[in-house]
N, C-alpha and C positions, 0 to 999 in steps of 0.2 A: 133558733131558726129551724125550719121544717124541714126535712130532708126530700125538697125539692131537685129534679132532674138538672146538671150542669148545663143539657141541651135546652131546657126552655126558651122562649122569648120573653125577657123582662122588659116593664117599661114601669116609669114612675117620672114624678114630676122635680126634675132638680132644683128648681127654683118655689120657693115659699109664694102659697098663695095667696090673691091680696093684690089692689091695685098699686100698678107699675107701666114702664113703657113695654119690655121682655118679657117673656117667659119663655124655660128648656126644659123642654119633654126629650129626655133618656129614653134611649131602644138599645139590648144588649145582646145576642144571642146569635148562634148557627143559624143564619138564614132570614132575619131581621132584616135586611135591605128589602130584599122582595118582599116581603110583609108588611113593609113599610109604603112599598111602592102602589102596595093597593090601593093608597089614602094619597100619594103625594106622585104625580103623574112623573115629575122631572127626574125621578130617580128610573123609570121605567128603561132608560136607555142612559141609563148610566154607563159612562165611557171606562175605559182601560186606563186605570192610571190616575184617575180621579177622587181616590179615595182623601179625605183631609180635607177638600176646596168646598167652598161652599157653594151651593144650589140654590137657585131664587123658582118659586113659585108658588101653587096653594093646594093645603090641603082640603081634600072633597069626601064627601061621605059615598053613601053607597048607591044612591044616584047621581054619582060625579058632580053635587052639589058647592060651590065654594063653602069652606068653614072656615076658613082664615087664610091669609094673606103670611107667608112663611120664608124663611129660609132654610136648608135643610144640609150638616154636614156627614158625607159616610165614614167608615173607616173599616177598610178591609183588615182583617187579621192578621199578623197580630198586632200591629199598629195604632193600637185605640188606650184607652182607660183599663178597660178589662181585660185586653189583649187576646179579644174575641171580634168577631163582625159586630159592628155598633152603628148607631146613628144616630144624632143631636138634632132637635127641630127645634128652631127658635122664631116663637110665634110670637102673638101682640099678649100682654101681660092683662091682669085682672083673672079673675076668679073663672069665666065661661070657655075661654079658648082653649087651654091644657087642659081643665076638664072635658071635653067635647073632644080633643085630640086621643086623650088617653083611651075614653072609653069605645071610639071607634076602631087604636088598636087593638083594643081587648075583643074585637067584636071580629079581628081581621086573626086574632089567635093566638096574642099576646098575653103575658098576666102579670096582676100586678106586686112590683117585685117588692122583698121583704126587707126593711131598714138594715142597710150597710149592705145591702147582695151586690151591688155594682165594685163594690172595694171588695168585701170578699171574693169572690169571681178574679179582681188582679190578681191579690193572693195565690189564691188554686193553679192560678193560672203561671203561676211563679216570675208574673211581672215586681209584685214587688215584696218585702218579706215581712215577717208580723212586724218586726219593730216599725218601718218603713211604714204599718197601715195605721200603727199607733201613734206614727208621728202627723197622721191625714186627721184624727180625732185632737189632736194637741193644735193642729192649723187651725181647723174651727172652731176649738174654742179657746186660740187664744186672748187674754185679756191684755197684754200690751202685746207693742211693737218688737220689745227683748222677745218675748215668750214666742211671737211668733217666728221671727228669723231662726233661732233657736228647733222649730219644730220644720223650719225648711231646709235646714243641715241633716235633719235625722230622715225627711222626707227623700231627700236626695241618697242617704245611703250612707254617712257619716258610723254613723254608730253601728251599723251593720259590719262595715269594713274592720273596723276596730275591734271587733266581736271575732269577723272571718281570720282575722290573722290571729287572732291567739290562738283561735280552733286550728286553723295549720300548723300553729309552731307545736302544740298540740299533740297533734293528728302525727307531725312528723318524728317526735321524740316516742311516740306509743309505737310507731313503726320500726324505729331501732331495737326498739326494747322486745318489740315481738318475734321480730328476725331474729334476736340473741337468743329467745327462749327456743324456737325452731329447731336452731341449728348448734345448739345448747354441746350436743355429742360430736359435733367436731371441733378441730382448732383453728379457731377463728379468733382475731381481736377483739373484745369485747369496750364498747365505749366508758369511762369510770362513771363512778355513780356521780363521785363532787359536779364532773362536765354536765350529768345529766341535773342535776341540783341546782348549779349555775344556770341553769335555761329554763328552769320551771321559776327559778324566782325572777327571776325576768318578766314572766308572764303573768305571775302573781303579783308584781307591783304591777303592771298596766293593770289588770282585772281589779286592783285595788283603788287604783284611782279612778275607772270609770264607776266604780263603785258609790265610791263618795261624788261623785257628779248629782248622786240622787236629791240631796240636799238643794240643791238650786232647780233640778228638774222639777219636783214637788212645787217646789217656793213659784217658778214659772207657770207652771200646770193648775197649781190651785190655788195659789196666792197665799202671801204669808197671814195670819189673825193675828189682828193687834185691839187691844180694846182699853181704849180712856175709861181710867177708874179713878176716884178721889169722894171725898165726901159732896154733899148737895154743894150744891152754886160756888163752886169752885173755877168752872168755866169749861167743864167737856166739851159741850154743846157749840160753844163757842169756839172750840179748838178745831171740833168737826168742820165746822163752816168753814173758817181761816184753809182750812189745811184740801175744803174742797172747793173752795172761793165760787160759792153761792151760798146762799142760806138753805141749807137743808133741817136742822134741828131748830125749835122754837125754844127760844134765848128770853128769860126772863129773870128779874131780879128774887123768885120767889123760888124758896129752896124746893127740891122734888119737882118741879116742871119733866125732866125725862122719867116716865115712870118706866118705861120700857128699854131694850135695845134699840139702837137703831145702826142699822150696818151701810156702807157707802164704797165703794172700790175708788182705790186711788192707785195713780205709781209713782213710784221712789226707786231709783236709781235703774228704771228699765223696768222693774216686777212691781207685779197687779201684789194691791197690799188692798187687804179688807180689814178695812179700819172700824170697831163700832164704839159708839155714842153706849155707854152701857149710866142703867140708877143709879143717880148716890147711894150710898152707905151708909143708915143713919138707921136707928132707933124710930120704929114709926107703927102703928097701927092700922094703917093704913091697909085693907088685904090686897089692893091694885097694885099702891106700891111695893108691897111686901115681895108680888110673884114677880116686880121687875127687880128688885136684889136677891132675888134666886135667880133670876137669867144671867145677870150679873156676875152672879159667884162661878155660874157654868159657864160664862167665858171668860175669867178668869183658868181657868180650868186649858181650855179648846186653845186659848192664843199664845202664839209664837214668843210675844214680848207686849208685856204692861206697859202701858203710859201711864205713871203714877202721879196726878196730877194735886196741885198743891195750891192755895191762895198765898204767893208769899208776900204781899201785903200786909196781910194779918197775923204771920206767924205761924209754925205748925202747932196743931191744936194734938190733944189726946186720941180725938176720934178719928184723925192724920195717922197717930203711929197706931192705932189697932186696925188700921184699913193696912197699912204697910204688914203688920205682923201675919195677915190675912195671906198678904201677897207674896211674902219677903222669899219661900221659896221656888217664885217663878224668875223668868230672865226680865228683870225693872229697867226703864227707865227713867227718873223724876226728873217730872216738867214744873217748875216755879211757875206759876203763873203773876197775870197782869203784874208785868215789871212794868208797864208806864206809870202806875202808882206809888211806887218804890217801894224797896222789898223792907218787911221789919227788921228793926233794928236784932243782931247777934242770931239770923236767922240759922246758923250755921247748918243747912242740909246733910253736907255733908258727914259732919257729924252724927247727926240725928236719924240719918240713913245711908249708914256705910255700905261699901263696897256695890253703889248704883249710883251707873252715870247719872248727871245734873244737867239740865239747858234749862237758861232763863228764857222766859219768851213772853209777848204780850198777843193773845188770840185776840185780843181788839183791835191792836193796833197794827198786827202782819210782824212785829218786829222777834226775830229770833227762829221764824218758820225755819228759813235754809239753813240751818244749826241743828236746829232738831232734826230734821230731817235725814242731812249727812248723819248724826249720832244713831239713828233708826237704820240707817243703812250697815252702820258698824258693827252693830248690837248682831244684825239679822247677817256677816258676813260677806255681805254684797258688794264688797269691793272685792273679792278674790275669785267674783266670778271672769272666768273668760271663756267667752264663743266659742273659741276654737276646740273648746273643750269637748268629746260623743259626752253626751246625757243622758241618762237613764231616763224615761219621763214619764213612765208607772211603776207602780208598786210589783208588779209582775212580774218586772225584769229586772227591780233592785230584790226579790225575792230571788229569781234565777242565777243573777251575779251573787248573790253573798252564798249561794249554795259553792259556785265557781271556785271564790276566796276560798270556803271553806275547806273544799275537798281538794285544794292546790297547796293550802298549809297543814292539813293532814299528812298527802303525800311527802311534804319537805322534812315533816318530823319523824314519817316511817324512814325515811334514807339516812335520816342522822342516826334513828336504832339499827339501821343495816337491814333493810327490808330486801327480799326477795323481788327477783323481778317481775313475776308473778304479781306479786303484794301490789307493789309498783304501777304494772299495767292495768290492774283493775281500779284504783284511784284514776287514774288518765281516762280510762273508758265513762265512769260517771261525771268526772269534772267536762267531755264534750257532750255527753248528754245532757246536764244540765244549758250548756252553750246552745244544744241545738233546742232547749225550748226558749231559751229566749229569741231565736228567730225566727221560731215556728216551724222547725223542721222535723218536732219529737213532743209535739203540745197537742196537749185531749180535745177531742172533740167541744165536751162543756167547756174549757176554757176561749177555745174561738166564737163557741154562741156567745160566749157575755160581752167578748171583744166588740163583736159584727155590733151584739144589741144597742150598743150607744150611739150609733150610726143612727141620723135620720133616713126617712125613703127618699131613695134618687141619689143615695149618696154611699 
């Protein structure tokens, strides 16, 4: 972002353009009301106390021309989004109205604001804090209904709080320690190290378990990769469709039909799963097919957990266990396929591919989906997730937490060598630094542009 004035007037359009019945044209800034009031009469006598309600009239150009037919809400400061003077018009939707809105504010001395400047601005404005604004990026894109709720706990302040209190038990154990060095030359009680040890690991099991929170934030945030692998016409393609109950991949009896990936989001037990359709595996000349089993081998690579898929009708074949030896050191699933055929005789999977779950299923028939499914959920540990859990829900802040851990089980092992209190207090001092970037209270500049930049405008 451009080091633009906090006092500006920003305006952008909060709503994606494009026919609709709505659209919301954002106004943010010192003195936006009356700037606003140039174009929208009803604000002109805007009452005392009126901030939040909504206004009916229209806006007019600059020979008090009608331009649309409007609503109009204020929000005196610091009572808004940005926790500045703002105003929301909400006019007739389609592509000409908030264009014709916007650029008469721009004309009245507005400008137009820069992707994420309305959340930044909360920020700044210390309405809400970084994690809180990365939980505003995780609402809008979340891909389920888990993922979102999920990002409306951290929205709310969940994770913040969780953060805030270790930084004061923190904050108040650095403060004993720093009085004792102080007042070092008189005689005073000094607290024992064990009591103080006792309360830092305290702090570093919670810091360690919102730690591993990231695991499922991840899995929420960008959804786990899973990709159907087995040789040609084994029945991926088929398992795709089943498992997204339309036909999405083209299913034919003729082996190499997928020459490509083909990826499709689905959810399983709450979390967005990107499930792909990847080429058989087979010996082929082919140069098309060829570059779709090198997509193949690279999401092999990229995904969470293999669905190692099987014809066990016919038996595992040779070219079954050199796809498995391909795979054998990711996290497998093997899927049997088409059991309404009946599986061949002494097929014994499990034998033939130890230590990897088995679910028989038939992709033709639907039969054995909710089996596999639950076993996808096990594999990927999605039964141990719980809501009430703070989540970490970028890599940012699982990089700032493991700093946290780290410099919290350093300090435990200088007190077991007999560290100075000294020693001591300067471990405490980095372990809330690192605290205070994870809530944006001690984070670089370049780090808040890349945050802002994922931010669409208007938002």
């Amino acid at each position: 972002m451009t080091n633009e004035s906090q006092n500006d007037i920003i305006v952008a359009g909060a709503t994606p353009p494009g026919k609709s019945a709505l659209a919301i044209v954002r106004v943010s800034g010192p003195g936006c009301i009356a700037v606003v009031s140039n174009m929208i009469p009803a604000l002109r006598k805007l009452e005392q106390g009126s901030s939040r309600k909504i206004l009916y009239g229209f806006a007019v150009d600059g020979d008090d021309r009608a331009i649309d037919e409007i609503t109009v809400i204020p929000y005196i400061a610091p009572a808004s989004y940005t926790a500045e003077e703002m105003v929301e018009i909400i006019c007739h939707g389609g592509f000409m109205s908030s264009r014709t809105i916007i650029d008469r504010l721009l004309e009245c001395g507005a400008r137009l604001a820069e992707p994420g400047e309305f959340t930044k601005r909360a920020f700044v404005n210390g309405r809400i804090s970084l994690s809180q604004t990365e939980a505003v990026i995780a609402a809008i894109e979340a891909k389920s209904e888990l993922a979102l709720k999920a990002a409306a706990r951290n929205l709310k302040g969940e994770l913040y709080e969780k953060i805030d209190s270790i930084r004061t038990e923190i904050r108040d154990i650095l403060t004993l320690i720093e009085a004792e060095i102080d007042f070092s030359d008189e005689e005073i009680e000094k607290t024992p190290l064990q009591k103080i040890a006792s309360s830092l690991v305290d702090q570093f099991q919670v810091a360690t378990a919102i730690l591993k929170s990231y695991d499922f934030g991840r899995g929420l945030n960008q959804g786990y990769r899973l990709a159907i692998v087995g040789r040609a016409n084994v029945g991926k393609s088929s398992l795709l469709n089943a498992l997204l109950q339309k036909d999405r991949a083209i299913v034919t009896e003729i082996p190499g039909t997928t020459r490509d990936t083909l990826t499709e989001w689905i959810e399983i037990g709450g979390f967005p799963i990107l499930l792909t359709d990847t080429a058989g595996l087979r010996e082929s000349g082919d140069p098309v097919e060829m570059i779709g089993q090198a997509r193949t081998r690279g999401e092999i690579e990229n995904s969470d957990l293999i669905l190692f898929m099987i014809d066990g009708s016919t038996g595992i074949t040779d070219e079954d266990r050199e796809i498995y030896n391909l795979i054998s050191d990711r996290p497998t699933l093997v899927v049997a396929n088409k059991a309404d055929l009946g599986f061949s005789t002494g097929l014994n999977i499990s034998v033939q591919f130890p230590g990897s779950e088995v679910v028989a299923i038939s992709a033709l028939k639907g039969s054995g989906l909710g089996e596999l499914e639950e076993k996808i959920g096990r594999a990927l540990s999605l039964d141990d997730f719980n809501l009430d859990t703070a989540i970490l829900a970028t890599e940012r802040q699982y990089r700032s937490m493991q700093a946290v851990c780290e410099t919290l089980a350093e300090a435990l092992e200088e007190i077991e060598n007999g560290a100075t209190e000294e020693v001591l207090a300067a471990f405490l001092r980095e372990a809330l630094d690192h605290l205070g970037e994870l809530v944006g209270e001690t984070t670089t500049e370049d780090i808040l542009n890349a945050i802002f930049a994922r931010f669409c405008v208007g938002k």
